[in-house]
C-alpha positions in Angstrom: 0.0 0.0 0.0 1.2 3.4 -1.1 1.5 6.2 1.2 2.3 9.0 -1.3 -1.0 10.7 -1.6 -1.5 10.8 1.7 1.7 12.7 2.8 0.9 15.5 0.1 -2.5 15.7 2.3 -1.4 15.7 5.6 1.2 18.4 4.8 -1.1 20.6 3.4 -3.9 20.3 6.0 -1.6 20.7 8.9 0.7 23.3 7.2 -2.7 25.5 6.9 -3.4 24.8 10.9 -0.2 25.2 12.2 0.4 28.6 10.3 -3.3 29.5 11.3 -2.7 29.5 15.0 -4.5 28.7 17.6 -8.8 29.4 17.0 -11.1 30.9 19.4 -14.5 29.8 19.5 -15.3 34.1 19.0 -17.8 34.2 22.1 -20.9 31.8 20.9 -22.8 29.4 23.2 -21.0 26.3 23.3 -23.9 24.6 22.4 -24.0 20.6 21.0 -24.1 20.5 17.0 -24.2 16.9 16.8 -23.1 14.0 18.5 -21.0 10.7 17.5 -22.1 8.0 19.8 -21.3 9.0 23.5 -19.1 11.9 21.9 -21.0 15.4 21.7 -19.6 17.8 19.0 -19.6 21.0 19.7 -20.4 24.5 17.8 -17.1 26.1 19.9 -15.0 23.0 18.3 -17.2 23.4 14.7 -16.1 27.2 14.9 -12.6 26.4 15.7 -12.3 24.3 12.7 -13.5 26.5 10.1 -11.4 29.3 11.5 -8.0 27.4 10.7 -8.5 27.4 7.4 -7.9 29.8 4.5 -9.5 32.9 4.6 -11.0 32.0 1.0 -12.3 28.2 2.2 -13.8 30.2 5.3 -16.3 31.9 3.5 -17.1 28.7 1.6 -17.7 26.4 5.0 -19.7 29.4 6.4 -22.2 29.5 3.7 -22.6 25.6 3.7 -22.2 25.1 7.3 -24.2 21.6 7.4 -22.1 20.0 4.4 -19.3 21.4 6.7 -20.2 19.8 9.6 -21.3 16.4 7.7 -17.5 16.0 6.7 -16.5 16.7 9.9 -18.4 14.4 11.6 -17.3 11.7 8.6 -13.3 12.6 8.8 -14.1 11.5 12.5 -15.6 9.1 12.0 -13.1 7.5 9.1 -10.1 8.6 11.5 -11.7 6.6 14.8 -12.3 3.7 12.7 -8.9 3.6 11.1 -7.7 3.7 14.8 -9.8 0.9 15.6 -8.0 -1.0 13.0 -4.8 -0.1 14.6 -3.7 2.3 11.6 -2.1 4.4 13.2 0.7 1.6 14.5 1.1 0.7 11.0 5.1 0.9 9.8 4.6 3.0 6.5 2.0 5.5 8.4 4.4 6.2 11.5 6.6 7.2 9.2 4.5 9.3 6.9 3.4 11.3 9.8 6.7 11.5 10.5 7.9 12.8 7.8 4.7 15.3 8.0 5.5 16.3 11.3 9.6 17.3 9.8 8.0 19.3 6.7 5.6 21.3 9.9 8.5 22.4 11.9 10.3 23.5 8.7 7.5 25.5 7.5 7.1 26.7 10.9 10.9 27.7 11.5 11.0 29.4 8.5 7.6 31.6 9.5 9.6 32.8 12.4 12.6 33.0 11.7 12.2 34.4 7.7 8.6 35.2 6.7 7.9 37.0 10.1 10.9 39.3 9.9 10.6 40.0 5.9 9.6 44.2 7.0 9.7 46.8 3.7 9.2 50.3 4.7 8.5 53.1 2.7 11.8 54.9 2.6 13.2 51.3 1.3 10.6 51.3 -1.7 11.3 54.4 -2.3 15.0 54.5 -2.5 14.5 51.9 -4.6 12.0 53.2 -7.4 14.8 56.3 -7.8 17.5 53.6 -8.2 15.4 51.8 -11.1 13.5 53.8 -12.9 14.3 52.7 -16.1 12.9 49.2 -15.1 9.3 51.1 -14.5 8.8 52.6 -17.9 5.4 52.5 -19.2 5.0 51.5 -22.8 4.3 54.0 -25.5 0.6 53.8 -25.6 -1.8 54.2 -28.7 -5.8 55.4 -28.6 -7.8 54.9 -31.4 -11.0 54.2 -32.9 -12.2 52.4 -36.3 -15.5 52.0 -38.3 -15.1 48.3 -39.9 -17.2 47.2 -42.6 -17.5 44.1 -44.3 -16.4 45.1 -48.0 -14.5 47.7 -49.7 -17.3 49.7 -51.6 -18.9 49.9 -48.0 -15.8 50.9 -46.6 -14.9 53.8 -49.6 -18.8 54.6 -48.9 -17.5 55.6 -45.2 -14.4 58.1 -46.4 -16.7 59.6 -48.9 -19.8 60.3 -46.0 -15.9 61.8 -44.0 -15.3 64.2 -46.6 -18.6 65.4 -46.9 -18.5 66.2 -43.1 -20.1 63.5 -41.1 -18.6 62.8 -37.7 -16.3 59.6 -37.2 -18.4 58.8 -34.0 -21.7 58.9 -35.6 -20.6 56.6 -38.5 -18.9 54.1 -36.5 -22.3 53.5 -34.4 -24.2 53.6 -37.5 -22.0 50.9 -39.9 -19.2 49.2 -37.6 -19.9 45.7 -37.5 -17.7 45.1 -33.9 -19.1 45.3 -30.4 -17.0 49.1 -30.9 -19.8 50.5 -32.5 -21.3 51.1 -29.1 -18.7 53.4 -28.1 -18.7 55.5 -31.6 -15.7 53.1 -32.3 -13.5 53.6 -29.8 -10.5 50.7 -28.6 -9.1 52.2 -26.3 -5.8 52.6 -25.7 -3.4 49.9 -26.9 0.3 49.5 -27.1 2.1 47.3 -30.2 1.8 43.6 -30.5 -1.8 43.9 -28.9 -3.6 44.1 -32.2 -3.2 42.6 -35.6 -0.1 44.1 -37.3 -1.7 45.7 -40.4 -3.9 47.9 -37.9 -0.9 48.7 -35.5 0.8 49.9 -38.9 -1.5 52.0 -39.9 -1.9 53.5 -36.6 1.6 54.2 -36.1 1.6 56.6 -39.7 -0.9 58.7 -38.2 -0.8 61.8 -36.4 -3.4 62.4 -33.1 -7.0 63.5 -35.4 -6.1 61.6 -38.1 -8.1 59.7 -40.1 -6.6 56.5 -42.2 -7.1 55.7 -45.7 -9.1 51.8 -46.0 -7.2 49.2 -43.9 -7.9 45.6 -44.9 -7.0 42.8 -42.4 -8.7 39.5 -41.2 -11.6 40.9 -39.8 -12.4 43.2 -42.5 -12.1 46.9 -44.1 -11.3 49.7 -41.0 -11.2 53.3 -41.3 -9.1 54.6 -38.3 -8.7 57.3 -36.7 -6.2 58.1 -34.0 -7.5 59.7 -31.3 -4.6 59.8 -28.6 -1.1 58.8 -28.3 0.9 58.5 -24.9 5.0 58.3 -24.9 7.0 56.1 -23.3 7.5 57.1 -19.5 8.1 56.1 -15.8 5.4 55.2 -13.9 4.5 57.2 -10.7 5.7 55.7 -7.5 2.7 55.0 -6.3 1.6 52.6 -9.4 4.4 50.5 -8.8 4.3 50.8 -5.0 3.0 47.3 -5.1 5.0 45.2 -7.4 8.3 47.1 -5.3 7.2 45.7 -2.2 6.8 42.1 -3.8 10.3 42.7 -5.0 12.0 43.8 -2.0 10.3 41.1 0.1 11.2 38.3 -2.0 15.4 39.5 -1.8 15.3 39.9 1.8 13.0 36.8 2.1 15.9 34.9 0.3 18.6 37.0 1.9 17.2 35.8 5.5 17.0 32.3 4.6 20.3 32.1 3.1 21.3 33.2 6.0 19.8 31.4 8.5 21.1 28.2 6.7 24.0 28.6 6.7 24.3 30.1 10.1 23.2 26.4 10.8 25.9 24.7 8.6 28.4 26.4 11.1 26.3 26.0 14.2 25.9 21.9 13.1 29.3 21.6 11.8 28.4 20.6 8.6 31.0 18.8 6.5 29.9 17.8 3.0 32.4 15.2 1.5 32.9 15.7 -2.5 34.0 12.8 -3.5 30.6 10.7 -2.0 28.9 10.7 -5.1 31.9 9.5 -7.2 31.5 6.1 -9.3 34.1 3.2 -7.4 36.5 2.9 -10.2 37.4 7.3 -10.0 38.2 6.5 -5.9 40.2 4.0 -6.7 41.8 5.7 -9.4 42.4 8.7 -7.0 44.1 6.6 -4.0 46.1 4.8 -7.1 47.7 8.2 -7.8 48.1 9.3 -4.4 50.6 6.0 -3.6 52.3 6.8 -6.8 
């Protein structure tokens, strides 16, 4: 019988418990929920379950709180059963939960003694947008809208109703074809590579107001007009404020953890021999050498 599966599990439940601390029961009458045989269940010990886990499976368990309590009562009931059958002396199991109970007081060294420490203030983020700017550039941008037709008489039929003076807008909601027509034709803003490449070209030839001779591409015949255009630029700090922290925390997450290990090499003595992995015949080769 394989055991494999069932580490993966216990890790992850108890990893979620152990991190979550201890629950309260958050001051409701300890009243019974069910009972199991002699054993009474109680809503304190119901409430203390569902608070240990993820904030996201919380809201789940509170809105189905009888399915909840139905696989509760059944992991008991499977785990007092698989004691009953003396499981829980079995060889490969000790040493599953063994190896669970290792993985825990990893996870939960490392909490303390990295995650809990991992602090970013403000003056560090910062210090830091000033010394990389360059790597928070915004893209140059591109605003534009089209009227897309199906064929090219319909779409020379658009440049001609232009000339005579009818608004861009107006003629887009009129004849476009797209879901844009809605919005008197307007994408939005875009930046290169986000549209097809015979559009992007033509955009890129005209000026802010201009309109486009007849564009043909996959989707049909566009007359464009582009209606804004935004250079390439750094971000304000407090865009990127975000994506900074992440940054800084994961370098001094990895610069305490470094640390720390090998703080423990030295503290432990560690002494890692470099010739262990070496096939038979290269040692023997080696001492050969060493007696010539």
């Amino acid at each position: 019988m394989r055991y494999k599966g069932l580490t993966t599990f216990l890790v992850a439940f108890i990893f979620v418990a152990v991190l979550a601390g201890c629950a309260k029961s958050g001051g409701e009458d300890d009243k019974i929920v069910a009972t199991i045989g002699s054993r009474s269940v109680m809503m304190s010990e119901f409430n203390a379950k569902i608070s240990k886990l993820p904030a996201y499976y919380q809201n789940i368990a509170q809105q189905n709180r009888e399915r909840f309590l139905d696989e509760m009562i059944m992991e008991d009931l499977l785990y007092e059963e698989a004691v009953r059958n003396s499981l829980d002396r079995d060889k490969e199991v000790k040493q599953v939960l063994a190896d669970a109970k290792k993985k825990i007081l990893v996870a939960k060294l490392i909490k303390n003694e990295v995650e809990d420490k991992v602090e970013i203030s403000p003056t560090e983020a910062k210090f830091f947008y000033e010394e990389h700017k360059e790597e928070f550039k915004s893209p140059p941008l591109w605003r534009a809208s089209h009227i897309l037709v199906a064929d090219k008489k319909r779409a020379k039929a658009m440049l001609d109703e232009l000339a005579r003076g009818s608004t861009f807008e107006d003629l887009a909601r009129a004849n476009s074809v797209d879901a844009t027509a809605t919005r008197g034709g307007d994408i939005g803003y875009f930046r290169m590579g986000q549209l097809v490449p015979d559009f992007e070209k033509a955009c890129m030839k005209l000026d802010v107001g201009q309109t486009s001779d007849i564009v043909r591409t996959q989707f049909g015949y566009h007359i464009i007009k582009l209606t804004d255009k935004k250079e390439e630029g750094a971000q304000p700090f407090d865009k990127v404020a975000g994506n900074i922290g992440d940054i800084l925390k994961r370098k001094k997450r990895n610069e305490l953890f470094e640390r720390m290990v090998s703080d423990l090499k030295k503290k432990y003595d560690v002494n890692i021999k470099e010739d262990a992995f070496e096939a038979p015949a290269a040692q023997e080769a080696g001492s050969d050498e060493e007696k010539t």
